[in-house]
C-alpha positions in Angstrom: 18.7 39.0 1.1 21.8 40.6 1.1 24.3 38.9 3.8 28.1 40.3 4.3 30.7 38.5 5.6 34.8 37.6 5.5 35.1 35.7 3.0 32.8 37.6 0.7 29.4 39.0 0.3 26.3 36.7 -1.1 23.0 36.5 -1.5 20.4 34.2 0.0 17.3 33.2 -2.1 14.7 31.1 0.3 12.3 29.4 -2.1 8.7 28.6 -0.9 5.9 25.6 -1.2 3.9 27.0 -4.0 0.5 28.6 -2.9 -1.6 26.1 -5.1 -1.3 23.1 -7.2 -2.9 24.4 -11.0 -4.3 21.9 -13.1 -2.3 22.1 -17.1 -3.7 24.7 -18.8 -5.6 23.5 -22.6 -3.0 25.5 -24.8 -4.8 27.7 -27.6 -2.9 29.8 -29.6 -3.7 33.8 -28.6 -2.5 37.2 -30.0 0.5 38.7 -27.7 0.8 42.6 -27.7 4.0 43.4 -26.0 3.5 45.6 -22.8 5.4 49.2 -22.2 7.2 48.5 -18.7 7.6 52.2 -18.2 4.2 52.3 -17.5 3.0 49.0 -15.8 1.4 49.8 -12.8 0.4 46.0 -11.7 1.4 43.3 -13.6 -1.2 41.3 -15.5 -2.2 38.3 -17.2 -4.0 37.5 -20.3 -5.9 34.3 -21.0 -8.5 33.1 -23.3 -11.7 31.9 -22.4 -13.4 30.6 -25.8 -13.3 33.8 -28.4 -12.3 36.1 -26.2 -9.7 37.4 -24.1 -9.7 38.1 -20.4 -7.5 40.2 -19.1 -6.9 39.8 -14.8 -4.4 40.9 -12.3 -1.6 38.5 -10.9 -1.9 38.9 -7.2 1.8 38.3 -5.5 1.8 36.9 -2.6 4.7 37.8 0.1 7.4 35.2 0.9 5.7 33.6 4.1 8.3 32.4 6.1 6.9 29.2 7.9 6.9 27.6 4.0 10.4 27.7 2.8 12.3 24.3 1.2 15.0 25.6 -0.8 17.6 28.3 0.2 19.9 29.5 -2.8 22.7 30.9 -2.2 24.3 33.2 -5.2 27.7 35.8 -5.2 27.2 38.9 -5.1 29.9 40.4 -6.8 28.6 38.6 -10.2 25.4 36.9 -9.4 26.6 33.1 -10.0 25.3 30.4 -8.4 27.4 29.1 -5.1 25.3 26.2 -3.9 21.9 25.1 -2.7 20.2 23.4 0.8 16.6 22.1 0.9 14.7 20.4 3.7 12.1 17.5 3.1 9.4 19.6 4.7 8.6 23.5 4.7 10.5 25.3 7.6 10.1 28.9 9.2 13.1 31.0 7.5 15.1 32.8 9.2 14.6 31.5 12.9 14.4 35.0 14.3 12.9 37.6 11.1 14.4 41.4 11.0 11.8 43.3 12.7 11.9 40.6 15.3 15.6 41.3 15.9 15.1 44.9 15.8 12.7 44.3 18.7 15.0 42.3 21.0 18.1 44.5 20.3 16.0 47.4 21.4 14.2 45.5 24.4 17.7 45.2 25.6 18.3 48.6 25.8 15.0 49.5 27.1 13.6 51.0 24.1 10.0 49.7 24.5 8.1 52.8 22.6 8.1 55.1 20.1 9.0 58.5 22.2 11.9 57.1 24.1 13.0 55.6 19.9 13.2 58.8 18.9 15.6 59.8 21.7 18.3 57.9 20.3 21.2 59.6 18.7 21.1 58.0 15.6 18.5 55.6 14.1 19.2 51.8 14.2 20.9 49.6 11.5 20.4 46.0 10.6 21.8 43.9 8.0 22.8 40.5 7.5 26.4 39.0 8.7 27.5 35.5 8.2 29.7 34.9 11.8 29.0 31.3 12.2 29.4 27.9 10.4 26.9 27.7 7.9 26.2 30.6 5.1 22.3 29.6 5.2 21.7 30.7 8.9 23.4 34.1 8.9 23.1 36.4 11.8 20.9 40.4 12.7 23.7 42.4 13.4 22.1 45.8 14.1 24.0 48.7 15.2 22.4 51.3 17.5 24.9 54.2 18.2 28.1 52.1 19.5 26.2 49.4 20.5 26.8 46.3 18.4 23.7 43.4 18.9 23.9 40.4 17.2 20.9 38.0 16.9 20.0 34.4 16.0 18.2 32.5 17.6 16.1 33.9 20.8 18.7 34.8 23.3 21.5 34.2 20.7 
C-alpha cells in the first residue's frame, strides 16, 4: 500500500499467518514446460501423483486483515528495504480499512446513499498519508471537494 508523506513516499507490505501448515512434499523429479505469461489466465500448479501429472489451479486467497504479523516497509522511489515490525500474535491491519474510512468521512457529511453520492461535485479520494509518529499506522486522508477528512482510528 502506497503511503505519501514529508519525508518521502513508501510502501507498506503487511504479511499474514499462513492459511495452512503443509506437510514436506516427497520430491520426485518431473518434466517442467515453461508457461507463456501473455496468456495465463489463472495461475496453476503441476504435481505428480505416481506416473502421472496433475495439473490444478492455485486458489489466492485475499489478505485478511485480522491475521497480519509482519509489516514491511520498503522506498518507493527504488523499492529497498527500510525496516520491518512484527507482533507475537496476528493483529487486524489497518485499525480502520479504506472502505471503512470512506464511510465515516461520508457519514460526516451526511452522504448515507447512493443518490445523494452522486450529487457531489466531484467523486471522493483516498490515499494513504503518514502524519503521525510511526510509518506502520499511516492515516485515510480522503478528499471530497474542499473538504479534507483524515482517519485513524474510529473518531480519529
Amino acid at each position: 500500500m502506497l503511503v505519501t508523506g514529508d519525508n518521502g513516499d513508501y510502501y507498506i507490505v503487511p504479511f499474514n499467518v499462513p492459511v495452512e501448515i503443509r506437510p514436506p512434499v516427497k520430491k520426485v523429479p518431473v518434466e517442467i514446460e515453461k508457461v507463456k505469461a501473455s496468456g495465463l489466465k489463472k495461475f496453476e500448479r503441476v504435481k505428480r501423483l505416481a506416473a502421472n501429472a496433475v495439473i490444478e489451479p492455485i486458489p489466492i486467497e485475499p489478505i485478511k486483515v485480522e491475521r497480519t504479523l509482519v509489516v514491511v516497509i520498503v522506498d518507493a522511489d527504488d523499492g529497498s528495504f527500510k525496516e520491518a515490525s512484527w507482533v507475537a500474535d496476528p493483529v487486524k491491519y489497518l485499525p480502520v480499512s479504506k472502505s471503512e474510512a470512506l464511510k465515516l468521512a461520508l457519514g460526516e457529511i451526511d452522504i448515507t446513499s447512493a443518490s445523494k453520492l452522486s450529487n457531489l461535485q466531484s467523486k471522493p479520494t483516498i490515499e494513504l498519508v503518514h502524519r503521525d509518529v510511526s510509518p506502520y499506522y499511516p492515516d485515510w486522508k480522503i478528499t471530497i471537494g474542499q473538504m479534507i477528512f483524515h482517519k485513524k482510528k474510529t473518531g480519529g
